[in-house]
SERO-4910 file (N, C-alpha, C, O; in steps of 0.05 Angstrom, whole numbers):
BEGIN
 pado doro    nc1    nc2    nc3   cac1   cac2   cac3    cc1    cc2    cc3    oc1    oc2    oc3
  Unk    A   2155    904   1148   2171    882   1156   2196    881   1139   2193    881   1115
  Unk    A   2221    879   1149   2248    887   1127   2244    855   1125   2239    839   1142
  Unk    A   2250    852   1096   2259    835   1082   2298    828   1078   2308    818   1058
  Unk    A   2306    833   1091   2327    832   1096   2339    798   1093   2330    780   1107
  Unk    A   2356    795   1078   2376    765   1081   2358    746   1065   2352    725   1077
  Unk    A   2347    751   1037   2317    735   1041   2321    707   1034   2303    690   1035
  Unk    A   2337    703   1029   2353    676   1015   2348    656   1044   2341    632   1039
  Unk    A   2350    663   1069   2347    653   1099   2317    647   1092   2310    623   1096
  Unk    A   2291    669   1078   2272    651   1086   2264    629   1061   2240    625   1057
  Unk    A   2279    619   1048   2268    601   1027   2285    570   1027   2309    563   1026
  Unk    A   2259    556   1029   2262    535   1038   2277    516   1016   2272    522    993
  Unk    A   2298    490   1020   2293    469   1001   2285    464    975   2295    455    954
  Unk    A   2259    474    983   2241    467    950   2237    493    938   2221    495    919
  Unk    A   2251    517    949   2251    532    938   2232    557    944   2230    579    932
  Unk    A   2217    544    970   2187    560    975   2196    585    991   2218    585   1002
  Unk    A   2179    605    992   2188    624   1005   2168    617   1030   2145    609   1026
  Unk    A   2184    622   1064   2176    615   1083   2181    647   1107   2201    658   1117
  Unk    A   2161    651   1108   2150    675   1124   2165    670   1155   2156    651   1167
  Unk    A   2185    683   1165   2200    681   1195   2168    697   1211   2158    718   1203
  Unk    A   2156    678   1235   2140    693   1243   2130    685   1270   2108    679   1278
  Unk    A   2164    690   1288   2169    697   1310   2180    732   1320   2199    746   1312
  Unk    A   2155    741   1345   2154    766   1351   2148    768   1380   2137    751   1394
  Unk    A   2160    800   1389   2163    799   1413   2133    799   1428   2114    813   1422
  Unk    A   2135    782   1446   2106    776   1461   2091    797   1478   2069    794   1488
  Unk    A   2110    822   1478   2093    824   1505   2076    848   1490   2080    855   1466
  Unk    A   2055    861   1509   2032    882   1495   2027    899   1513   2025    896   1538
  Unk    A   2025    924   1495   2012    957   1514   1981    941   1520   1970    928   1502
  Unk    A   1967    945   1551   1940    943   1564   1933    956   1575   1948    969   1588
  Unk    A   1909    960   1575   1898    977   1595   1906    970   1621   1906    990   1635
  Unk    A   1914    947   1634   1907    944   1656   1956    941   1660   1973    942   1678
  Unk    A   1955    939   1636   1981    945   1645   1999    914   1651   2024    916   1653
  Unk    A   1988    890   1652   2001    865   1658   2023    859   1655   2035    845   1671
  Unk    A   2038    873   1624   2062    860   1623   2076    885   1627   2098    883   1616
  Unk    A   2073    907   1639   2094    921   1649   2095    954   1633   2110    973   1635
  Unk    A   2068    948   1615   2063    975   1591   2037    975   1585   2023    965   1568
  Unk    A   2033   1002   1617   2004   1006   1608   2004   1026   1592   2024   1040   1587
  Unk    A   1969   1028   1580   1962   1046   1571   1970   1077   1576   1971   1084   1600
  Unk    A   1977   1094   1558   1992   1117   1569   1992   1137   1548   2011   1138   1533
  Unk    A   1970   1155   1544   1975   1170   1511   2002   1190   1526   2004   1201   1548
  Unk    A   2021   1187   1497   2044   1203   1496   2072   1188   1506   2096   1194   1503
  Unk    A   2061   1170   1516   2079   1160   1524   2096   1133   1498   2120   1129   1502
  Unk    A   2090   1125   1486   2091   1106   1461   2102   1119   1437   2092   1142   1434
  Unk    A   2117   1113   1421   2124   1118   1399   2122   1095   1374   2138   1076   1372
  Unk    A   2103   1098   1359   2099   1077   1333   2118   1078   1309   2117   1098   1295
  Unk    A   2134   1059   1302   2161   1058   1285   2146   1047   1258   2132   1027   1263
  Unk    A   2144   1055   1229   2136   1048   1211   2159   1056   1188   2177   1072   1191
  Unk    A   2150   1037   1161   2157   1055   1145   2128   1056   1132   2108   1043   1139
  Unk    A   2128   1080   1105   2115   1078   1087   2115   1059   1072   2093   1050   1066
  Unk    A   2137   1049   1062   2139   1034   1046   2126    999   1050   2118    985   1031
  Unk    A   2127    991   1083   2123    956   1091   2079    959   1085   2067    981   1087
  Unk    A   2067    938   1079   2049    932   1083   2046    929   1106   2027    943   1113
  Unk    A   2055    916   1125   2051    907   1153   2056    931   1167   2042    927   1187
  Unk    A   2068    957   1173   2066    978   1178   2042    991   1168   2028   1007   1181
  Unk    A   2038    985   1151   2017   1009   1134   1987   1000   1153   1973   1015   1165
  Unk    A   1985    981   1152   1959    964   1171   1951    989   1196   1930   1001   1202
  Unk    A   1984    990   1210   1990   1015   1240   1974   1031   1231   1951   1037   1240
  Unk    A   1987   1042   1209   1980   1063   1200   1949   1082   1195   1937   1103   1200
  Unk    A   1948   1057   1183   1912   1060   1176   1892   1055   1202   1870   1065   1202
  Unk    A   1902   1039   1222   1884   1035   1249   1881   1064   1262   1861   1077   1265
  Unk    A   1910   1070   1269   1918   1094   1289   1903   1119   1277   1893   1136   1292
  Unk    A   1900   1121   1244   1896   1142   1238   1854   1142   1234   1840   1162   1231
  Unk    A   1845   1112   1234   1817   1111   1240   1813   1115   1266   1789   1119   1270
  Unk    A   1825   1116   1282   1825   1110   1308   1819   1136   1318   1801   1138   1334
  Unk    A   1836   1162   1307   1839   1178   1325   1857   1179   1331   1864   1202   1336
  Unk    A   1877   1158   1336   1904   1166   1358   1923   1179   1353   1939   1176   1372
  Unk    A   1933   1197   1332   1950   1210   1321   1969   1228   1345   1994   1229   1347
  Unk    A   1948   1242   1363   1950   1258   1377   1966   1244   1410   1981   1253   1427
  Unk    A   1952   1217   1403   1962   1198   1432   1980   1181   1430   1990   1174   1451
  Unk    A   1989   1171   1408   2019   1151   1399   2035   1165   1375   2038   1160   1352
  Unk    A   2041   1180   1387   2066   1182   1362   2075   1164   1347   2071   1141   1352
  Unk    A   2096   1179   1311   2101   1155   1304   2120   1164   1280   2117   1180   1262
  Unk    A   2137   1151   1287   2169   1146   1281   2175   1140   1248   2171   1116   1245
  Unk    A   2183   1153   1220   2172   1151   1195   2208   1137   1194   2226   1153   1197
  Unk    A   2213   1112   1190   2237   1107   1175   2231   1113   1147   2210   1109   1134
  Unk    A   2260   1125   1137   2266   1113   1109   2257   1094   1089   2251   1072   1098
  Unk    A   2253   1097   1060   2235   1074   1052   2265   1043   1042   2256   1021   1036
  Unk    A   2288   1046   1041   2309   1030   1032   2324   1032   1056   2335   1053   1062
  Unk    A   2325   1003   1078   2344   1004   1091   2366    991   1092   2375    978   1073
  Unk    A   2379    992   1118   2415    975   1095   2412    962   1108   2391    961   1121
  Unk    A   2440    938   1111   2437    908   1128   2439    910   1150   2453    892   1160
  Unk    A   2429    929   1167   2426    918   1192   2404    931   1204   2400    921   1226
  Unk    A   2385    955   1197   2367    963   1202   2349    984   1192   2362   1004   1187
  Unk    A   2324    988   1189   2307   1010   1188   2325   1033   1193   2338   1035   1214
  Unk    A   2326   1047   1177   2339   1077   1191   2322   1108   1188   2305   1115   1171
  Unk    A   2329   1121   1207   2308   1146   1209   2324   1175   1185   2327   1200   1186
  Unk    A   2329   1154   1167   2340   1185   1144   2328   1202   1126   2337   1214   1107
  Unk    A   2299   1198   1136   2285   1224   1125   2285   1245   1147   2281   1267   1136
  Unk    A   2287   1247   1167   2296   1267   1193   2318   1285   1194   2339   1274   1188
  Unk    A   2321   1312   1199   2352   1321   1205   2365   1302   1224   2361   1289   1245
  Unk    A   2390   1308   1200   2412   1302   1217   2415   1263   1217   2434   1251   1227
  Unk    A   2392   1249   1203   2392   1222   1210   2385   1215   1229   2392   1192   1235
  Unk    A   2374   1227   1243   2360   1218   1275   2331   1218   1282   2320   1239   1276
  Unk    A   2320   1205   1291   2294   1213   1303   2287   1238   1320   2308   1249   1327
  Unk    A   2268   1251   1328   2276   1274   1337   2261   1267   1365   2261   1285   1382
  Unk    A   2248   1241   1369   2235   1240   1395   2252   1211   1410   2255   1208   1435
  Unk    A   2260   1199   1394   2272   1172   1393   2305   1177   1404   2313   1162   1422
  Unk    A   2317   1191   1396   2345   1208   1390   2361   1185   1387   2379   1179   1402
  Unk    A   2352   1167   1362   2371   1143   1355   2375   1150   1318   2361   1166   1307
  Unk    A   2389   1139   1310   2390   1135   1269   2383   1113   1261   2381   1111   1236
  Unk    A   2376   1083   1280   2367   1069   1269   2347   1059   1282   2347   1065   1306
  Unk    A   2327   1043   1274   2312   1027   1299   2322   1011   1310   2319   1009   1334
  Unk    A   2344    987   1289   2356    976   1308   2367    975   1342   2373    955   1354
  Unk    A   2367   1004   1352   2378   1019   1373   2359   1015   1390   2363   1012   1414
  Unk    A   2329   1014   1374   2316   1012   1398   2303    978   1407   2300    971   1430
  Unk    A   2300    969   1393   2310    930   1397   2339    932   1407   2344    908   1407
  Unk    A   2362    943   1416   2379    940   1414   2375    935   1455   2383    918   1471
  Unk    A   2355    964   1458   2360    963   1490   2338    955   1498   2330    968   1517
  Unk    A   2319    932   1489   2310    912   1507   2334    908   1527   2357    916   1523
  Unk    A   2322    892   1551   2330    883   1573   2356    870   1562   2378    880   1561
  Unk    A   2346    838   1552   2365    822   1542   2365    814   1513   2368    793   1502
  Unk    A   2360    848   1502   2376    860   1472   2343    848   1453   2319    850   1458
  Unk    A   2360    834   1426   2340    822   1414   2355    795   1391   2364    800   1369
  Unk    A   2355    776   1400   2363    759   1385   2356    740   1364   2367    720   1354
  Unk    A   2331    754   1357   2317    746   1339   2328    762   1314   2338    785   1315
  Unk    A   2325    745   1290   2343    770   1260   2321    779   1246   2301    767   1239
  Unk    A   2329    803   1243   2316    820   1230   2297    845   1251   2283    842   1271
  Unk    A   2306    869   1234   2294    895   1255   2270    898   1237   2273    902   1213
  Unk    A   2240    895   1248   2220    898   1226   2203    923   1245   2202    932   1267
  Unk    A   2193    927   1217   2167    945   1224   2141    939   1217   2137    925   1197
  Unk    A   2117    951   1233   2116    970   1253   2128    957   1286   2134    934   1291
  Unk    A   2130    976   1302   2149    964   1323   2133    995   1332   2127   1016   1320
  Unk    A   2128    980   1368   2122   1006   1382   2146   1010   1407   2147    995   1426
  Unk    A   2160   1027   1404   2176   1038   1428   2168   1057   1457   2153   1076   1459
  Unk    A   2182   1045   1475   2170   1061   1497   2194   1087   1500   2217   1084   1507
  Unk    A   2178   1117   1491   2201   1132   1496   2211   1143   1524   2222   1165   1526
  Unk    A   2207   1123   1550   2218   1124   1576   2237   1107   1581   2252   1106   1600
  Unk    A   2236   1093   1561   2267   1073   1565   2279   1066   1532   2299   1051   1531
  Unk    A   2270   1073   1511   2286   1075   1483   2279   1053   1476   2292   1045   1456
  Unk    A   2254   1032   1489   2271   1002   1481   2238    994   1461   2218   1006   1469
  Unk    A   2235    980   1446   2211    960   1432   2197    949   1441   2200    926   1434
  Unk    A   2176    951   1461   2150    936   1470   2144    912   1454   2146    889   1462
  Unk    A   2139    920   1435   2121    892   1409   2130    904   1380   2131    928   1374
  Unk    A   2135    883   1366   2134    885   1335   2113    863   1321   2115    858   1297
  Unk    A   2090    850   1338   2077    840   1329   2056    857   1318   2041    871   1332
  Unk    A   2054    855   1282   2035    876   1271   2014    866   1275   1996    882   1274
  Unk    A   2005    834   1280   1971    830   1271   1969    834   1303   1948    847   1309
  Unk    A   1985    827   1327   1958    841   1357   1960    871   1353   1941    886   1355
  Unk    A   1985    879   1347   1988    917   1353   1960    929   1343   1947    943   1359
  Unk    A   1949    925   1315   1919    929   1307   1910    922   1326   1913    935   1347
  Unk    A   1896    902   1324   1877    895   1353   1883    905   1380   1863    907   1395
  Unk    A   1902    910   1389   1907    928   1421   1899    958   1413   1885    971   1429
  Unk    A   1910    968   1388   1900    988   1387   1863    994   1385   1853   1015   1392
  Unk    A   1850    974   1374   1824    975   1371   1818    970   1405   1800    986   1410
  Unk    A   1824    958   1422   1807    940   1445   1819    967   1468   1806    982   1483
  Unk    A   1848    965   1463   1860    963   1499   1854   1007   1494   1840   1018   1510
  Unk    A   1860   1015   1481   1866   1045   1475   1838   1058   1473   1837   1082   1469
  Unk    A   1811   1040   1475   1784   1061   1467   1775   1082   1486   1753   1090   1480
  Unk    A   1787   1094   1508   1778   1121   1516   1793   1138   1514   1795   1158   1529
  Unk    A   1811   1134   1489   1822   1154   1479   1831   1156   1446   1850   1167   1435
  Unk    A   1811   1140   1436   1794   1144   1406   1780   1160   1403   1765   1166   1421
  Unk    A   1779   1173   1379   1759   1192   1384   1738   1191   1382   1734   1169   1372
  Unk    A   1705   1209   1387   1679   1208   1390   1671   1179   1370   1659   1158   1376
  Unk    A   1681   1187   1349   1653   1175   1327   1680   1148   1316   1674   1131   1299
  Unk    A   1705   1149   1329   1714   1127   1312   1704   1094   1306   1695   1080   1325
  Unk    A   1706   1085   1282   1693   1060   1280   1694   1033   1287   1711   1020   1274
  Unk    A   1682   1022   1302   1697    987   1311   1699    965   1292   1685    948   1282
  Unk    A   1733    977   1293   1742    956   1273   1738    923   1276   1741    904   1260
  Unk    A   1731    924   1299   1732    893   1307   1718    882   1330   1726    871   1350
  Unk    A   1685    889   1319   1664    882   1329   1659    855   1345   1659    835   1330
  Unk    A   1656    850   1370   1648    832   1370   1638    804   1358   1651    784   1358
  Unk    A   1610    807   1345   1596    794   1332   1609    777   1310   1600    756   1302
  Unk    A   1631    790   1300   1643    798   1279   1672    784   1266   1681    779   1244
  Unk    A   1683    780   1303   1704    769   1306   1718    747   1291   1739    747   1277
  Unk    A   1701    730   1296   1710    703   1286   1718    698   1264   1739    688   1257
  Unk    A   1683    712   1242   1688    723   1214   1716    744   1202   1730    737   1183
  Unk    A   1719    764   1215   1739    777   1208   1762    766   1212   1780    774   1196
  Unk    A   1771    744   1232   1793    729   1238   1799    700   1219   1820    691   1214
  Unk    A   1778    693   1213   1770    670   1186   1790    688   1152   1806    682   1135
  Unk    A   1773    715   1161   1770    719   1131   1807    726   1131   1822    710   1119
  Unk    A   1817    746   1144   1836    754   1147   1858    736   1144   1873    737   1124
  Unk    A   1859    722   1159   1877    694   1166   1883    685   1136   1904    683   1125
  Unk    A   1859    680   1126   1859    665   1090   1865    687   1072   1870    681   1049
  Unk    A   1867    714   1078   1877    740   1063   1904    734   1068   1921    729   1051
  Unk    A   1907    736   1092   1949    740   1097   1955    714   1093   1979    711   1098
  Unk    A   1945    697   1088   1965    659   1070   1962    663   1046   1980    657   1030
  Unk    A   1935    676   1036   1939    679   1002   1950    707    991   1965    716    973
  Unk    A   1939    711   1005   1940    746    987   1963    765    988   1978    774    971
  Unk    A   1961    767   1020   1982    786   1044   2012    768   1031   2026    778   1013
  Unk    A   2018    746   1040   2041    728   1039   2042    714   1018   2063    702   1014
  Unk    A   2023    712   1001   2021    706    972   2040    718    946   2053    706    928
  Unk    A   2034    749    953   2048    761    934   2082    763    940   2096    772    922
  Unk    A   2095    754    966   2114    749    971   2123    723    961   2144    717    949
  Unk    A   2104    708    967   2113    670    957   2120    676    925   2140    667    913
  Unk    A   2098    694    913   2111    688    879   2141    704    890   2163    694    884
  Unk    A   2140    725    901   2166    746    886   2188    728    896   2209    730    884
  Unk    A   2186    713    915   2227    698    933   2219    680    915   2239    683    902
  Unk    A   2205    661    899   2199    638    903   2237    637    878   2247    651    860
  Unk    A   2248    603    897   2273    602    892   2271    579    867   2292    573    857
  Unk    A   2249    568    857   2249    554    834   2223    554    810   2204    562    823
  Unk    A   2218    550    791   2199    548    764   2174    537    784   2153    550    786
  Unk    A   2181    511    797   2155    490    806   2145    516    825   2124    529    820
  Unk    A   2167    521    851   2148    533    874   2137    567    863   2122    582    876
  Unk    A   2149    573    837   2132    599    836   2101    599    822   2082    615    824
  Unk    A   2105    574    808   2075    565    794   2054    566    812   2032    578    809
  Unk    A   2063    550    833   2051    536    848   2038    571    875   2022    572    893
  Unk    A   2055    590    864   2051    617    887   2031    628    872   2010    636    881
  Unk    A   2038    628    842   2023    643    831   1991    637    831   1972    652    836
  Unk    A   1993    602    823   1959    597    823   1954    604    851   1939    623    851
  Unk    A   1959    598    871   1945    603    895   1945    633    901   1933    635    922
  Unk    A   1953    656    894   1955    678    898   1918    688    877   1897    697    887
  Unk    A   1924    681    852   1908    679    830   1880    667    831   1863    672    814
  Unk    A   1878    647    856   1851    636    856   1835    659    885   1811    664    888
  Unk    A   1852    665    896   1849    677    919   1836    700    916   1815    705    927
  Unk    A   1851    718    894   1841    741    879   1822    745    866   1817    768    859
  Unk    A   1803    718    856   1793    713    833   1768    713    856   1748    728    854
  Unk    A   1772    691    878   1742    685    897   1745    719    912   1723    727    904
  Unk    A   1753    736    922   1753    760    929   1738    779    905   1727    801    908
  Unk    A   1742    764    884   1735    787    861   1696    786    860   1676    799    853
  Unk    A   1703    761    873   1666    753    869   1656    755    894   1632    757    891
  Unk    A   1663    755    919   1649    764    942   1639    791    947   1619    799    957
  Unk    A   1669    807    930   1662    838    941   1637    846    917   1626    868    920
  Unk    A   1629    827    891   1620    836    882   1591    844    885   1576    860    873
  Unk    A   1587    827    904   1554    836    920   1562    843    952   1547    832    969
  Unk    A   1575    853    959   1585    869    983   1601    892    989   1625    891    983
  Unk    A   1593    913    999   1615    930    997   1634    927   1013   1652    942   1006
  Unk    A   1641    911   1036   1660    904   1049   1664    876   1052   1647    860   1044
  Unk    A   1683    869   1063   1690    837   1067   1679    827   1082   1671    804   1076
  Unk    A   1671    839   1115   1662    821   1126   1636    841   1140   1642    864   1147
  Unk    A   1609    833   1143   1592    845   1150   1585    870   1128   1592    874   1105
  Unk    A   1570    883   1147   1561    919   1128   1584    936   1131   1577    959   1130
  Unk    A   1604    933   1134   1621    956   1149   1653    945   1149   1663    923   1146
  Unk    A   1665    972   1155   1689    973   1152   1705    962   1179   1705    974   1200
  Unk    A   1719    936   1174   1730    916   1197   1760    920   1191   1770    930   1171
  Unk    A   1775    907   1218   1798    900   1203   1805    878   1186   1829    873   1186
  Unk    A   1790    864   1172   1795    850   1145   1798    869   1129   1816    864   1114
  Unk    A   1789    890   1124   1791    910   1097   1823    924   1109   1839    930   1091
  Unk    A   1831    929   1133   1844    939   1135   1869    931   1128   1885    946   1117
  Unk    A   1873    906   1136   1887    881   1133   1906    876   1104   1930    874   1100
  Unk    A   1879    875   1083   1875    873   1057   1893    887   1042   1914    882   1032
  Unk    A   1875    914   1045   1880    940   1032   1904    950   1021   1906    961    999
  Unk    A   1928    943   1044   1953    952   1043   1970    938   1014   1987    949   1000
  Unk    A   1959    912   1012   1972    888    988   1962    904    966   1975    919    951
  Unk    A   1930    897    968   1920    915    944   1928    937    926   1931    935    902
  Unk    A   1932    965    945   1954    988    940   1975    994    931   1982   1015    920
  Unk    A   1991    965    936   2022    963    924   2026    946    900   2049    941    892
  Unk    A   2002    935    888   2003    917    876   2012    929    849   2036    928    843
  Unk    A   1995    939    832   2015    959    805   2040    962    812   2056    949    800
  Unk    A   2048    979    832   2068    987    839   2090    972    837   2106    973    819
  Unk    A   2088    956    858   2109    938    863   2100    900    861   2117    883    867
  Unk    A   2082    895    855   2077    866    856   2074    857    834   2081    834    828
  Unk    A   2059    878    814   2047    858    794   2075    850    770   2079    830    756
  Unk    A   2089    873    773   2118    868    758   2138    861    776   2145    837    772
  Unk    A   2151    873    797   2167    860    816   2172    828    825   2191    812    824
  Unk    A   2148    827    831   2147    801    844   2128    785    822   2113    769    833
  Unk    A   2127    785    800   2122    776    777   2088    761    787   2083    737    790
  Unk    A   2072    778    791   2040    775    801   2027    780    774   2002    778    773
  Unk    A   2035    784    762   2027    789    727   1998    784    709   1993    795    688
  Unk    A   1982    766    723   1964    763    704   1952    788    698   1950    798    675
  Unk    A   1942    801    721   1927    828    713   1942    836    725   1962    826    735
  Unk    A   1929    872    727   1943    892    747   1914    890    764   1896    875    759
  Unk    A   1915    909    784   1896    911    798   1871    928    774   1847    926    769
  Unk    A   1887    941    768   1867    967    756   1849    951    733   1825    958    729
  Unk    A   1861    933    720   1848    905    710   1827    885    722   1812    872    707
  Unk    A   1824    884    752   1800    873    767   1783    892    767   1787    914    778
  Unk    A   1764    886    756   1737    920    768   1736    918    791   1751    933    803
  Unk    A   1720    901    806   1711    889    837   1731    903    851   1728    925    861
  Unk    A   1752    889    851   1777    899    871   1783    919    869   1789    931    890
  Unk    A   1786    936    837   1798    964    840   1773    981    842   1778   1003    851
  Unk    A   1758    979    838   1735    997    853   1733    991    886   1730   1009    902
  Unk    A   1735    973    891   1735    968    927   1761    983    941   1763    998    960
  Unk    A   1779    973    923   1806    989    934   1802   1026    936   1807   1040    955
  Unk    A   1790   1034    909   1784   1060    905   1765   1073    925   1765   1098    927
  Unk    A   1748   1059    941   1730   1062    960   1746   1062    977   1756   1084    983
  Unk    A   1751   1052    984   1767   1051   1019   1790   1082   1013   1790   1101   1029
  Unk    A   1801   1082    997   1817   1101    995   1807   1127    991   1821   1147    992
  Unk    A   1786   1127    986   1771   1162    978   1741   1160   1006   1732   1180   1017
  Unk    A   1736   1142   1009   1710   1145   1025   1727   1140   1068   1714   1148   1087
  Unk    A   1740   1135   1070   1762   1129   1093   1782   1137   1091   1800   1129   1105
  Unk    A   1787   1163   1067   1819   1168   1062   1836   1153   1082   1845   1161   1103
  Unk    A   1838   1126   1068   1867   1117   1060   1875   1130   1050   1883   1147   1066
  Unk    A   1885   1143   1013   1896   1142   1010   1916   1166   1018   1939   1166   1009
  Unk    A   1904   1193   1038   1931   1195   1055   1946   1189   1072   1961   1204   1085
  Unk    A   1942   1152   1075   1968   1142   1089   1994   1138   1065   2017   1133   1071
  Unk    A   1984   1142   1039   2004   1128   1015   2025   1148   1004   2021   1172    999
  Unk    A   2045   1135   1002   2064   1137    997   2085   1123    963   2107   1111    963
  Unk    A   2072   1129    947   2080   1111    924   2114   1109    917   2127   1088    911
  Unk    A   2121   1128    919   2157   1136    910   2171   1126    938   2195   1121    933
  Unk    A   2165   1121    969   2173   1101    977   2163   1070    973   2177   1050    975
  Unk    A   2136   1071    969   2142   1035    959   2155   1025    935   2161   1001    933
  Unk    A   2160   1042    918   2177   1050    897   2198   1033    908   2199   1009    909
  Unk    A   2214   1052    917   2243   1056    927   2247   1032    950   2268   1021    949
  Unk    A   2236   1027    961   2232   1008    971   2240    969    966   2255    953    977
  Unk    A   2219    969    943   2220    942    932   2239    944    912   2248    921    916
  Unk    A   2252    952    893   2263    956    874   2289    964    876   2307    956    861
  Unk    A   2291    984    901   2320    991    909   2335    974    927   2359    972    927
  Unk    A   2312    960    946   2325    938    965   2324    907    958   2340    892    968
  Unk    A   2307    900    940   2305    875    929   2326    867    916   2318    849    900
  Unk    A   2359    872    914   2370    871    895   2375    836    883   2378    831    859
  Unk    A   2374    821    898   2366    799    887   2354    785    865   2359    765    851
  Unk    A   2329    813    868   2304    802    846   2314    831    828   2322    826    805
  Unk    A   2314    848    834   2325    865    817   2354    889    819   2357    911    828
  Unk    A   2372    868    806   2398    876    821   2405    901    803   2426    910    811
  Unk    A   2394    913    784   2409    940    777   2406    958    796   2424    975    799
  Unk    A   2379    959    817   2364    974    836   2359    998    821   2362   1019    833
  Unk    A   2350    998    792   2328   1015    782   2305   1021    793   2296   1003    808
  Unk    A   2289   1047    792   2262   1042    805   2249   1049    776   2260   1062    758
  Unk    A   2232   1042    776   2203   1051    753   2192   1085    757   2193   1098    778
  Unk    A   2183   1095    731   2171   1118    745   2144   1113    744   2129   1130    754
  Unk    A   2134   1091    734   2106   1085    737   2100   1073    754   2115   1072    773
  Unk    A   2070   1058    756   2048   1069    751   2033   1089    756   2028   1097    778
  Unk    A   2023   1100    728   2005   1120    730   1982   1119    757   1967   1100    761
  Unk    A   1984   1139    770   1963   1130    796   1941   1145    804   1928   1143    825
  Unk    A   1937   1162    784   1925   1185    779   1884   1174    782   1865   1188    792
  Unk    A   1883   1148    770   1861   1129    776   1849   1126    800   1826   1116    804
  Unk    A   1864   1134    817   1854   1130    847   1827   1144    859   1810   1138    876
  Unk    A   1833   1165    842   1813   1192    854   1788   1189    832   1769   1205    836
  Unk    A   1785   1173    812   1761   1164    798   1737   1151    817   1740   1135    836
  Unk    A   1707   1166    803   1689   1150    818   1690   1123    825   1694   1111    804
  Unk    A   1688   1103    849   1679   1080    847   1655   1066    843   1655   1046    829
  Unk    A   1631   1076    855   1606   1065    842   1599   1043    865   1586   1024    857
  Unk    A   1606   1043    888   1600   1023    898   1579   1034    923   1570   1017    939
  Unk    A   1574   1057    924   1554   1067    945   1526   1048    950   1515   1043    971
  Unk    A   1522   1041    923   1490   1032    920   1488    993    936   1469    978    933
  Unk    A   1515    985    951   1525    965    960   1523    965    989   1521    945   1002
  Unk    A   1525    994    999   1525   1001   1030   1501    991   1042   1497    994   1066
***
């Protein structure tokens, strides 16, 4: 999701306020709003660098669908007016044949007048233009509407039974956790960053004690609450715990969490969706606000990832 103009989302008192209007319509099976189901036909716009991309990332690639949605790698620093495809020759997409995403919000019907070009965003490559940039249904359509062309053994992220719980848990992840570590980093005064931090901090603290007699968040198994999660978790050394001034610990400082995190990433390789030197480059080069030299760090050491976790005997 570009953070772009961020001064627009902070309120009065200083709070940082999440813009979280997105385009409505959705790929179906049955096709209703005008984009059915179609492997090859779709193109998935991400960066490495957004959490809310990375979510895509991690579904499509449990999923299986690699082979059936393509997917579009912007740049991890984009400029003021959009995502751009400049890790590609030439600055272009090579299936997309645009340089920015902007281009492809650009040829909706009647354009896009909403601000800000975010990602993930799925494009239809029969007309150039953005279907949806809503990241929390795009997960879920990909889990429900796309399953006869998942592969054999992929896992349901979003069981039935399960639902409600995973939609409970999640929901209270992305107000504290997900959008938490954003509220401390904009926060525009002393009162409203206190006030980000404890609630980010208590959030982390009841997570630290659930997972500690569970190996996953919600049920026996891997849902999209972990998926959800995961992405904050990951970037947190990186870019949150100093960036956006999340400071009490680092992650690698929670056992609970950084062994849970370390599971998902070695037992579900996650961690070859990651990308550290774009979330790097990313928060640090584009934040100039919060950090206007646009230095990046060469740390954190991340080499910890690939350490046992110990949480098998939890399954």
């Amino acid at each position: 999701m570009s953070e772009k103009k961020q001064g627009t989302y902070v309120n009065a008192e200083g709070s940082y306020e999440r813009k979280t209007r997105y385009i409505p319509e959705r790929i179906t099976k049955d096709g209703r709003d005008g984009f059915p189901v179609e492997p090859g036909r779709y193109r998935l716009a991400v960066s490495r660098a957004c959490p809310w991309a990375h979510r895509t990332i991690l579904t499509r690639q449990l999923l299986g669908l690699e082979d059936v949605i393509s997917m579009a790698v912007a740049g991890p620093v984009h400029d003021e007016d959009s995502w751009t495809f400049d890790l590609d020759p030439g600055g272009v997409d090579p299936v997309l044949g645009v340089p920015k995403l902007k281009d492809a919000y650009d040829a909706r019907p009647d354009g896009y007048p909403e601000s800000g070009v975010t990602v993930p965003a799925i494009v239809d490559t029969t007309t150039g233009q953005v279907v949806t940039n809503d990241f929390h249904q795009i997960v879920k359509d990909l889990v429900t509407e796309w399953t006869e062309h998942q592969r054999e053994d992929a896992p349901d992220l979003w069981p039935e039974h399960l639902r409600d719980e995973i939609e409970e848990m999640s929901d209270l992840n992305y107000s504290e956790v997900n959008n938490g570590v954003y509220r401390c980093g904009f926060a525009g005064t002393q009162d409203a960053y206190d006030a980000a931090y404890d609630r980010l901090w208590k959030r982390l603290d009841e997570l630290e004690e659930h997972l500690s007699t569970r190996r996953y968040l919600v049920g026996d198994q891997l849902t999209l609450a972990d998926v959800r999660l995961w992405p904050t978790l990951v970037r947190f050394d990186a870019a949150y715990h100093g960036h956006f001034k999340c400071n009490r610990q680092k992650l690698t400082e929670m056992p609970v969490l950084w062994a849970y995190a370390r599971d998902l990433w070695q037992t579900h390789d996650f961690g070859s969706t990651v990308n550290f030197e774009h979330i790097k480059a990313h928060y640090y080069a584009t934040h100039l606000d919060i950090n206007p030299t646009g230095v990046v760090p060469k740390g954190p050491d991340v080499s910890g990832w690939d350490e046992p976790h110990g949480r098998e005997s939890l399954a």
